[in-house]
ZAMARGU-4260 file (C-alpha; in steps of 0.2 Angstrom, whole numbers, plus 5000, padded with zeros to 4 digits):
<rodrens>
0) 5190/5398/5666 | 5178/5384/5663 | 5162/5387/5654 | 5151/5378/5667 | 5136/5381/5656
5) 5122/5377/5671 | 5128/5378/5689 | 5134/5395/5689 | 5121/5402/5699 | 5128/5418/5702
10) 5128/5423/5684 | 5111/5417/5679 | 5104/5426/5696 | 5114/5441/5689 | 5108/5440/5669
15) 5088/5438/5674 | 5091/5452/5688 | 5093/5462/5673 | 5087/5453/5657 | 5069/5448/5664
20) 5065/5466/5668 | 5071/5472/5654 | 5061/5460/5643 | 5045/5465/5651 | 5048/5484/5649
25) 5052/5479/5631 | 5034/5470/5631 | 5024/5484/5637 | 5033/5494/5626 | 5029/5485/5611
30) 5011/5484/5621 | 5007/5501/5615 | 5011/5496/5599 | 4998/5481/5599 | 4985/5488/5606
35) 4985/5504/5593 | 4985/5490/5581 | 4971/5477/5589 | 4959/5493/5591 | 4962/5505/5577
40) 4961/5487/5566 | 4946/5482/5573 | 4935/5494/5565 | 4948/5503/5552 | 4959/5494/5541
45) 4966/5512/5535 | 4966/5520/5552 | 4976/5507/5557 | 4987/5504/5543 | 4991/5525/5543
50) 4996/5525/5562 | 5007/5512/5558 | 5015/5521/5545 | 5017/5537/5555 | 5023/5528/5569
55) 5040/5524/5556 | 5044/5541/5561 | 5046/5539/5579 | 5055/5523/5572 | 5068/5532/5564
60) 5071/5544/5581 | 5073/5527/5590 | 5088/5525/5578 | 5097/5541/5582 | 5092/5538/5603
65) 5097/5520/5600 | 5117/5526/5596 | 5117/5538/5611 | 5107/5525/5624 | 5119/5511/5619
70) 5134/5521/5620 | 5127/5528/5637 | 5125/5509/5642 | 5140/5501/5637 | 5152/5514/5645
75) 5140/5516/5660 | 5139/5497/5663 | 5161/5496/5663 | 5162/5514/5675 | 5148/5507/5686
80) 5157/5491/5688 | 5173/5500/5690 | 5164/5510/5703 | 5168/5528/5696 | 5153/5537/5700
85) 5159/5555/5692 | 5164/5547/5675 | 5147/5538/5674 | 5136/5555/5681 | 5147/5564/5664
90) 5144/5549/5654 | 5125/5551/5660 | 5122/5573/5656 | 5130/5568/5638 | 5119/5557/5636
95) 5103/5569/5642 | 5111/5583/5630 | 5112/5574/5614 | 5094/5566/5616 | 5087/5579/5619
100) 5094/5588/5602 | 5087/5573/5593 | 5072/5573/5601 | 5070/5593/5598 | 5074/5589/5578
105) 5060/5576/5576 | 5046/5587/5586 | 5050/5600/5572 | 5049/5588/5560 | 5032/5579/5564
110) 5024/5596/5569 | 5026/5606/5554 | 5032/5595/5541 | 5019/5578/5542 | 5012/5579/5526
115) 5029/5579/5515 | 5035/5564/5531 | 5019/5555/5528 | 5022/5551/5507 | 5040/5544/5512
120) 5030/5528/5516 | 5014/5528/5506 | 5006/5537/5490 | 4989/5531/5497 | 4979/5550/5501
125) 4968/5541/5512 | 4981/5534/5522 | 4990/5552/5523 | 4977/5562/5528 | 4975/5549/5543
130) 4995/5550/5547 | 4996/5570/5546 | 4983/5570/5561 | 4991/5557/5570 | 5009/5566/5569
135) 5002/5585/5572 | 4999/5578/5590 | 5010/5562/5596 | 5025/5575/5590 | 5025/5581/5607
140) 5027/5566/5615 | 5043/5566/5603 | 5049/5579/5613 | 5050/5568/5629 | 5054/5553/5622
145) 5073/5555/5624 | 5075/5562/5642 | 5064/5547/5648 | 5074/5535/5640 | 5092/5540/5645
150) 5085/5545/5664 | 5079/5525/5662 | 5095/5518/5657 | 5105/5525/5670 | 5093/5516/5683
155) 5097/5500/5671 | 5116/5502/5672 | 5116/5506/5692 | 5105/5490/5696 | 5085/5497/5697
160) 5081/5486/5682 | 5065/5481/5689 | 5062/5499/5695 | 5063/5503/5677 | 5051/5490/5671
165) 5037/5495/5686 | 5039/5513/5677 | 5037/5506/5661 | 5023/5493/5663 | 5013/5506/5675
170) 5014/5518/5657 | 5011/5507/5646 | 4994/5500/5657 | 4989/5520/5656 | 4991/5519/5638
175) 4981/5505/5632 | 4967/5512/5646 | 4967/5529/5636 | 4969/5521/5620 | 4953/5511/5623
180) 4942/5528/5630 | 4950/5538/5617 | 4950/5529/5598 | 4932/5522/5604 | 4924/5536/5611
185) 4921/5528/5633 | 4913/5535/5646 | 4906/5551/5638 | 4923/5555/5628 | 4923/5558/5610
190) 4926/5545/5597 | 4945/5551/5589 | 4950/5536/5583 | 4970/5538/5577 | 4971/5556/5584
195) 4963/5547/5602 | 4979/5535/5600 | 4992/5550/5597 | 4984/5558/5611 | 4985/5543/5623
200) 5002/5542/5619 | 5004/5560/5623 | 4998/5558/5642 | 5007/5543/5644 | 5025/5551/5639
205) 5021/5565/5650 | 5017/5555/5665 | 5033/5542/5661 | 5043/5558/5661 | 5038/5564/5679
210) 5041/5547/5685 | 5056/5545/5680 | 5062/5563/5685 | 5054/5558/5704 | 5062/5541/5706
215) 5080/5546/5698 | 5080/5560/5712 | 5075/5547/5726 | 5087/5535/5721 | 5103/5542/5712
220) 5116/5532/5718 | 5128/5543/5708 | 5124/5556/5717 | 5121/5565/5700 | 5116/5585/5700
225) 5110/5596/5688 | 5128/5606/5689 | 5135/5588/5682 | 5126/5596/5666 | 5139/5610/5667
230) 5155/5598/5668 | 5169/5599/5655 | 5179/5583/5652 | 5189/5582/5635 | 5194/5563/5637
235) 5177/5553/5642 | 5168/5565/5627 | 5181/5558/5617 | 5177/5541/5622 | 5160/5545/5619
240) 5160/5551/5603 | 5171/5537/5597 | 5160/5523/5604 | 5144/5532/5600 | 5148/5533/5580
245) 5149/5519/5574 | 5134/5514/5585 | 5125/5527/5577 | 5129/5523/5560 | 5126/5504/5562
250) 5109/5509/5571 | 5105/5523/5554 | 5111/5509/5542 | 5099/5494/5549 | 5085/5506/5554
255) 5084/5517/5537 | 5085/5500/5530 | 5071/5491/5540 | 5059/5507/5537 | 5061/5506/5518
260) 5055/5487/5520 | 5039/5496/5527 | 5039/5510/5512 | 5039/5494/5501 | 5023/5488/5509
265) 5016/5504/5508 | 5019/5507/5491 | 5013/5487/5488 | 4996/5493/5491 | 4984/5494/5506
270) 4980/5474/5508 | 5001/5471/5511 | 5005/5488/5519 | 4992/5479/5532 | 4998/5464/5533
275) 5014/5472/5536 | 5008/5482/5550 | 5002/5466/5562 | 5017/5455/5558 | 5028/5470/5563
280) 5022/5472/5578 | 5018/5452/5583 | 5038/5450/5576 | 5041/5467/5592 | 5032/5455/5603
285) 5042/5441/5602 | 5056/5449/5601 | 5057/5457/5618 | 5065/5439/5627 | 5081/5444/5615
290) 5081/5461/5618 | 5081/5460/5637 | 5095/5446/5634 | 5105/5458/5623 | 5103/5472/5635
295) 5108/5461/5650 | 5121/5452/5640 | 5129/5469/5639 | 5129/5475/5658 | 5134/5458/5663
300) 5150/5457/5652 | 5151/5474/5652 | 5153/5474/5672 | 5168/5459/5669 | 5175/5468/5656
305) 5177/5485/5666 | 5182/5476/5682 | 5198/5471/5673 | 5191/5452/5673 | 5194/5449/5655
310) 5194/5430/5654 | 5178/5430/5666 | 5168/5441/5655 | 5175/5431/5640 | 5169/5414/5648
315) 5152/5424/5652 | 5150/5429/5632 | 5150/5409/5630 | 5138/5405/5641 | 5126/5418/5631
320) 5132/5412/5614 | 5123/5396/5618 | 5108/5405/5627 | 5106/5415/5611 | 5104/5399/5599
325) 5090/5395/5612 | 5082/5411/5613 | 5080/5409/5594 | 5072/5392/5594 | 5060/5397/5607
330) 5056/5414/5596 | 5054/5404/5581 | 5041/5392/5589 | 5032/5408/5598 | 5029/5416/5579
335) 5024/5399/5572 | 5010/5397/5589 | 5005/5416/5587 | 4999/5413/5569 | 4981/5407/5573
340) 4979/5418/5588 | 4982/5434/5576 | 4971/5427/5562 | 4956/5425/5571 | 4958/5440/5581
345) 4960/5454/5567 | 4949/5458/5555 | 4958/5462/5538 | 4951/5458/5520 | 4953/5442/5513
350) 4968/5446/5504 | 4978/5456/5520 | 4971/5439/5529 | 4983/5429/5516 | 4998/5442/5515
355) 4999/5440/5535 | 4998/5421/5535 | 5013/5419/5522 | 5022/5436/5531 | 5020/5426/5547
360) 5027/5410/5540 | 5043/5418/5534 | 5045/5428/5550 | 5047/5411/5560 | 5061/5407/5551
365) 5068/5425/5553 | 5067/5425/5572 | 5083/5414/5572 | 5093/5424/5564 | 5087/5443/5576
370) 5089/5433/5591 | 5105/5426/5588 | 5114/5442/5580 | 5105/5453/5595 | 5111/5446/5607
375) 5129/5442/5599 | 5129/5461/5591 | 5121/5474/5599 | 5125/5464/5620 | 5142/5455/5618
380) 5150/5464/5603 | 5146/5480/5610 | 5150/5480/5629 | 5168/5477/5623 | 5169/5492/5611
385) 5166/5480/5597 | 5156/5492/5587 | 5161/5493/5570 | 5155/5474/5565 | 5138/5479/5564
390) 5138/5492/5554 | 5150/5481/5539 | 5139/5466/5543 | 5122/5477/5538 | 5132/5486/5523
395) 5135/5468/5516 | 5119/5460/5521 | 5106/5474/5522 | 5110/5486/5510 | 5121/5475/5498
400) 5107/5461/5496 | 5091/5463/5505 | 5088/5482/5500 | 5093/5482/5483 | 5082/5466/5479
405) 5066/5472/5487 | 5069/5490/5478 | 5071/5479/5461 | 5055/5468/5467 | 5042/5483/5471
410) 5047/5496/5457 | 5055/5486/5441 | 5049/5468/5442 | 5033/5471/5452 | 5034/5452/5462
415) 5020/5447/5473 | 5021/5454/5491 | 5026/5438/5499 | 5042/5439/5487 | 5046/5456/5491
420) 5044/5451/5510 | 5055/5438/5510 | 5068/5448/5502 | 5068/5462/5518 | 5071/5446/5529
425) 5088/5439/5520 | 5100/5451/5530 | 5099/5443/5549 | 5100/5426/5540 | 5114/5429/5530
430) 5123/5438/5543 | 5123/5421/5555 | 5139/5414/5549 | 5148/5429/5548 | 5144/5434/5565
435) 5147/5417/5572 | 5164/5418/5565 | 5168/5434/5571 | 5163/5431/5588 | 5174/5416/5592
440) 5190/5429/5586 | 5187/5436/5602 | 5190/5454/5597 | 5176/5461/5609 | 5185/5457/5625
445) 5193/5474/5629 | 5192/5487/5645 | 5186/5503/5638 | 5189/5512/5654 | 5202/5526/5659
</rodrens>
């Protein structure tokens, strides 16, 4: 089959019928984010910087959910396109039941224990007195995280991608609404600053839970119950478990990895743990395009690859190669333009104000690199049951080069931030060639259905 990069209308209808809604629910997502950030910063570098820091927690959850939403993605993406709505509505109650144990372990966690979580990333006491508060009350929100998030990938898989991103974008609106009357104390509330943003988040969650129970039971093409819950099937938990490991492990090693770059910063002092905080969440911003594209990618070639039309889904992995190079251009130039903007609109001390230019600058160049191996990795690599690549690619990259050297940087040779921030941005860099290489050996292009 020919590549026909551009006049393949149906593909590119296809890809943005599910990337572009994705993307935006991936924006207000990383909304939430930005606007804890924008309004704690604006009148407490601490609260800001400590809520950042907490939020690391929930980061990590995302890890565990990540494994189990992916795995729920990329075999629900190849049942749905072979049109086996009993595999997909099991695939879909595994899914619900492992989320909700992780979600259950990280409410215990943040509940009782926020103190002992809260000197993982900082030794600051100011800066952990702000995040035990925080964690005592967006813990419950923990809780729901999980259900919401598999209950929203099934409406991905079974095409209400844009139902998905009105539930999304409707929450996250809420959010930064109650964000605003909460941390600052509107219309006759009190002033709660971080604990006002926990709480915020609280109300959302609940509501984004609600939502997506009511519109799953007006849709549900699968016809799906609750008995489904109750269903036995030795083969497709196999295939589950097996798909989902390695997921889960590449997802542990990238994400335990990406929070010590935080712990770094926090252990850097105050002005770069800062610093740190805005450019991670401007870098979540921008990222959204690719993770839409990755998530798209996957359905999209996953639905060929299920269907039994392997040299289809194989010229579809082509087209997206080149859209990912793209994707990374256009990332880079959105850091570089986004620069000013954030400078002039957060107010940091003068050396945060420094940290954040120079973190911003090498960010740009990192933005490559995350879109590229996005979309390649965690869309294309994964729909075909390509897992195991990540997780050696991050084992050389991650923990063999970038860890080790911003470890050494922070605790033996004490380099200046900028240093140490460069080094936790070496892995999706050096992980280009490799992945490039491994791509075009066509390994992913494989039906994983029975």
């Amino acid at each position: 089959m020919k590549l026909d990069l551009f006049s393949d209308k149906t593909f590119y209808k296809k890809l943005a019928h599910i990337s572009l809604p994705i993307a935006l629910q991936s924006l207000m997502l990383a909304l939430v984010a930005a606007s804890d950030a924008f309004m704690l910063g604006h009148g407490d570098q601490n609260a800001m910087t400590a809520v950042s820091l907490a939020t690391q927690i929930q980061f990590v959850q995302n890890l565990f959910l990540g494994g189990i939403i992916f795995t729920t993605t990329i075999l629900g993406a190849q049942y749905w396109g072979k049109k086996d709505h009993a595999s997909l509505n099991y695939l879909f109650s595994l899914g619900l039941k492992f989320a909700f144990f992780v979600s259950l372990c990280f409410f215990i966690a943040c509940r009782f224990f926020p103190e002992l979580l809260m000197h993982i990333f900082t030794n600051e006491p100011v800066l952990i007195e702000i995040g035990i508060q925080y964690l005592k009350i967006a813990s419950y929100s923990y809780l729901l995280t999980g259900l919401s998030q598999i209950i929203l990938v099934i409406l991905k898989v079974t095409d209400y991608a844009h139902t998905v991103a009105i539930i999304s974008s409707l929450t996250v609106v809420l959010n930064i609404i109650l964000n605003a009357l909460l941390i600052f104390g509107l219309l006759g509330l009190p002033e709660l600053g971080a604990q006002g943003a926990a709480t915020a988040t609280l109300i959302a969650r609940i509501i984004e839970l609600i939502s997506c129970l009511a519109v799953f039971y007006h849709l549900n093409k699968t016809r799906f119950s609750p008995t489904d819950l109750l269903r036995r099937h030795s083969l497709l938990l196999q295939d589950f478990i097996k798909c989902m490991l390695p997921l889960l492990g590449a997802h542990l090693v990238w994400g335990i990895g990406f929070t010590s770059y935080t712990a770094f910063m926090g252990h850097l002092g105050k002005d770069p743990a800062a610093a740190n905080s805005i450019a991670s969440v401007v870098r979540d911003l921008v990222c959204c395009l690719c993770n839409g594209l990755a998530t798209g990618a996957g359905i999209v070639v996953g639905n060929e690859l299920g269907a039994g039309q392997l040299e289809k889904g194989k010229c579809y992995g082509d087209r997206l190669f080149i859209i990912a190079i793209i994707c990374g251009l256009v990332s880079t130039l959105l850091m570089l333009i986004s620069t000013p903007i954030v400078l002039h609109y957060i107010t940091l001390t003068p050396d945060a104000q420094k940290a954040l230019k120079g973190m911003m600058l090498i960010m740009s160049f990192y933005m490559i690199g995350r879109a590229i191996n996005s979309i390649l990795i965690n869309g294309i690599f994964d729909c075909g049951g390509d897992t195991l690549f990540d997780m050696y690619s991050l084992a050389v990259t991650m923990w063999g080069i970038a860890v080790p050297l911003a470890f050494l940087g922070t605790f033996v040779f004490h380099w200046p931030a900028l240093i140490v921030y460069a080094c936790t941005c070496l892995d999706e860099v050096g992980k280009i060639p490799w992945v490039i290489v491994h791509y075009r050996k066509y390994k992913w292009v494989k039906d994983l259905t029975r």
